[in-house]
VEXDREN-2710 file (C-alpha; in Angstrom, 1 decimal):
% VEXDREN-2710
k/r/px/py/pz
1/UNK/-25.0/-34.2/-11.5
2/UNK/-21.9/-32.4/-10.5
3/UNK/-21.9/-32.2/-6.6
4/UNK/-19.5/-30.0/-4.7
5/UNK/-18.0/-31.8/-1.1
6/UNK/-16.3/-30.2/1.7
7/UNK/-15.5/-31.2/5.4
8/UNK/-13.5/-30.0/8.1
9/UNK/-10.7/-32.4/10.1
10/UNK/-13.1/-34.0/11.8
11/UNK/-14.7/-35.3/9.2
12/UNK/-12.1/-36.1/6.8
13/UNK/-12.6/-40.2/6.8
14/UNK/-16.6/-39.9/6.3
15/UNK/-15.5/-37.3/3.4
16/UNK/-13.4/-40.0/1.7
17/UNK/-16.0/-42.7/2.2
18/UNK/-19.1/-41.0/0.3
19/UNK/-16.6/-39.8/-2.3
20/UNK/-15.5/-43.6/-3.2
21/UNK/-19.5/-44.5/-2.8
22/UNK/-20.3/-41.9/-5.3
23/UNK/-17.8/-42.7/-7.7
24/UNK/-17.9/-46.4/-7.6
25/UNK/-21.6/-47.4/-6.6
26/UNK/-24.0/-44.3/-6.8
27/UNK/-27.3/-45.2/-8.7
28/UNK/-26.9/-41.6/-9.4
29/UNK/-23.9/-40.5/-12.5
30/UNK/-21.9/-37.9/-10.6
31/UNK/-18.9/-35.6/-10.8
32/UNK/-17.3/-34.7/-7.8
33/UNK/-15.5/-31.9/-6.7
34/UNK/-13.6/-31.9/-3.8
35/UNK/-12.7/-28.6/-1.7
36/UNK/-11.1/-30.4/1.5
37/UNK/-9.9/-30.9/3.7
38/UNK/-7.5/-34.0/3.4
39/UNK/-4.9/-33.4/6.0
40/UNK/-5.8/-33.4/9.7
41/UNK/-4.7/-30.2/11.0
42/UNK/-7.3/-28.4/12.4
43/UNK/-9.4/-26.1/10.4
44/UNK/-12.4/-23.7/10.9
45/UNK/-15.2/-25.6/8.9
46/UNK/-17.0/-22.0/8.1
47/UNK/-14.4/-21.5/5.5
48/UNK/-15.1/-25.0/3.8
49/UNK/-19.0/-24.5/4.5
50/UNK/-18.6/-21.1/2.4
51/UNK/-16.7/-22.1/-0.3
52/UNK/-19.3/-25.1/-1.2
53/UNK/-21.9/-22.9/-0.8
54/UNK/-20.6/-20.0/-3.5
55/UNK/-20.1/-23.2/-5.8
56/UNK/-23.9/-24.4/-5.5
57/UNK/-25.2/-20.5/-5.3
58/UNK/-23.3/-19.6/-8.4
59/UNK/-24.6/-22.9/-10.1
60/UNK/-21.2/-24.0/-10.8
61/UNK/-22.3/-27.3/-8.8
62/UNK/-25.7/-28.3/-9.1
63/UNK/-25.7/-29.2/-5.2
64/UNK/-23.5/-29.7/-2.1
65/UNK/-22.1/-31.8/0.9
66/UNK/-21.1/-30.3/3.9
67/UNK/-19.4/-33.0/6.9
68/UNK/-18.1/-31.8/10.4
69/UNK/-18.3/-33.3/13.5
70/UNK/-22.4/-32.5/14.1
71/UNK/-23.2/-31.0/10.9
72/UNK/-24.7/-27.9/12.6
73/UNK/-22.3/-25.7/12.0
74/UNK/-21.9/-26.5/8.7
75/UNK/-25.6/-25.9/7.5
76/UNK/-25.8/-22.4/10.0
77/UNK/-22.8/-21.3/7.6
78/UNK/-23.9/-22.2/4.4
79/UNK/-27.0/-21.2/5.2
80/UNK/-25.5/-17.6/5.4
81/UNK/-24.8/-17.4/1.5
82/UNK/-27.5/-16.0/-0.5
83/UNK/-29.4/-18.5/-2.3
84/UNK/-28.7/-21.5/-0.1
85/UNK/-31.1/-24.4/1.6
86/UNK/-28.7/-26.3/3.0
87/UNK/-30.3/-29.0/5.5
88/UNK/-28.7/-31.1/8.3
89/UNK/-30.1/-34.4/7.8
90/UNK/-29.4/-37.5/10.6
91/UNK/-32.2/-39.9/9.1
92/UNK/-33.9/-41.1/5.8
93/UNK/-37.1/-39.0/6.0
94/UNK/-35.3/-35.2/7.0
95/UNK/-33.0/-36.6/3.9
96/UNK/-35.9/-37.2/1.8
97/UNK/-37.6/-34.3/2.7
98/UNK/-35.1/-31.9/2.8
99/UNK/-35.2/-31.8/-1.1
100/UNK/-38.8/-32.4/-1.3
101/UNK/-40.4/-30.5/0.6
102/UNK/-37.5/-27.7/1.1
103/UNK/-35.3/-27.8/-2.0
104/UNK/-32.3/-27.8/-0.3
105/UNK/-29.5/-27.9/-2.6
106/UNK/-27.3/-29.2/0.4
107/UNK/-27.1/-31.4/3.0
108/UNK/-24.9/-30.9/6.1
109/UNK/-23.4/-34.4/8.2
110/UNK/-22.1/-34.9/11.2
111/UNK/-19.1/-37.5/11.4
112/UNK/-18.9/-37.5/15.0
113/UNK/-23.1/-38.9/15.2
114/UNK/-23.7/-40.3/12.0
115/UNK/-21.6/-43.6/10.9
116/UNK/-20.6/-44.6/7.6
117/UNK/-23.6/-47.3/6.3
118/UNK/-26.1/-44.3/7.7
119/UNK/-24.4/-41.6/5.7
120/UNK/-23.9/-43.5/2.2
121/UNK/-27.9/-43.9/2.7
122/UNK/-29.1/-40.8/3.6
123/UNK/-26.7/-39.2/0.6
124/UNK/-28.3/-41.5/-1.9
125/UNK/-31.9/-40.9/-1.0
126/UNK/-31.2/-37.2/-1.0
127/UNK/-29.5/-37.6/-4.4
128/UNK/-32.6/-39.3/-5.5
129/UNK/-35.1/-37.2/-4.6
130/UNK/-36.4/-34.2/-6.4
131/UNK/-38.3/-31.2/-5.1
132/UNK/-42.2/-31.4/-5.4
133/UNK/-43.5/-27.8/-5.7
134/UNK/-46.7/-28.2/-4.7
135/UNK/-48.4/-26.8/-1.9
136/UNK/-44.3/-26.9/-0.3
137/UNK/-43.5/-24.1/-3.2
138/UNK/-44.8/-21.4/-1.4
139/UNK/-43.3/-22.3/1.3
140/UNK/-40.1/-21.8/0.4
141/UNK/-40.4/-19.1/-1.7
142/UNK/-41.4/-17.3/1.6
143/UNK/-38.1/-19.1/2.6
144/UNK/-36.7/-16.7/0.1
145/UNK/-38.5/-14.1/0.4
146/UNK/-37.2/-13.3/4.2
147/UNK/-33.9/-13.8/3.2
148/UNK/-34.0/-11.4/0.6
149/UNK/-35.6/-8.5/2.7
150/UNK/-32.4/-9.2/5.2
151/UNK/-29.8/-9.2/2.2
152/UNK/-26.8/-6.8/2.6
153/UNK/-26.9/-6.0/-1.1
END
């Protein structure tokens, strides 16, 4: 699974951590690509958010990470590229379900609320989870739906 990774300053040393988890100890086999940031100068996380976002849309990664200080902003901006599900997740059932019941192809952290142990687990559960269909199908093919009668295209 190749799985794209982003963060703003904030968030750097949560970035760092779940990148040597999912290299060294994943139960999942993962490539990781890494599109910052690494230095601590400020930075406006939208950019990051959209750049991990394009990556997952244009199924060059087959899903995404997104860490800034709440995680809120990150999933309102991904969420703005056509295509995306990306869910802010701050326990073990919204990780869970935010691939099983919504398909979400990202997940959104926040540094400054979730620790390190927390965050490691909720990644792993989300990596291990696959969407159901099911009665949650429609559901987000409606999802779809309303984004593509607001589309700009």
């Amino acid at each position: 699974m190749k799985i794209a990774i982003g963060c703003d300053n904030l968030a750097i040393g949560l970035k760092e951590t779940l990148i040597k988890y999912l290299k060294e100890q994943s139960k999942v086999a993962v490539e990781i690509v890494d599109f910052g940031v690494n230095d601590p100068s400020p930075v406006d996380y939208p950019d990051i958010a959209e750049k991990v976002a394009v990556e997952v849309s244009q199924s060059k990664c087959d899903r995404g990470i997104l860490i800034c200080g709440t995680g809120i902003g990150m999933s309102i901006a991904a969420n703005k590229v056509p295509g995306i599900r990306a869910a802010q997740v701050y326990d073990i059932y919204a990780a869970e379900r935010s691939v099983k019941s919504n398909n979400a192809q990202i997940i959104t952290l926040g540094a400054l609320i979730t620790g390190p142990s927390l965050a490691i687990k909720l990644v792993e559960v989300w990596l291990n989870s696959e969407f159901q269909g099911g009665r949650s199908a429609p559901k987000v093919d409606k999802i779809m739906a309303i984004e593509g009668r607001y589309r700009n295209e």
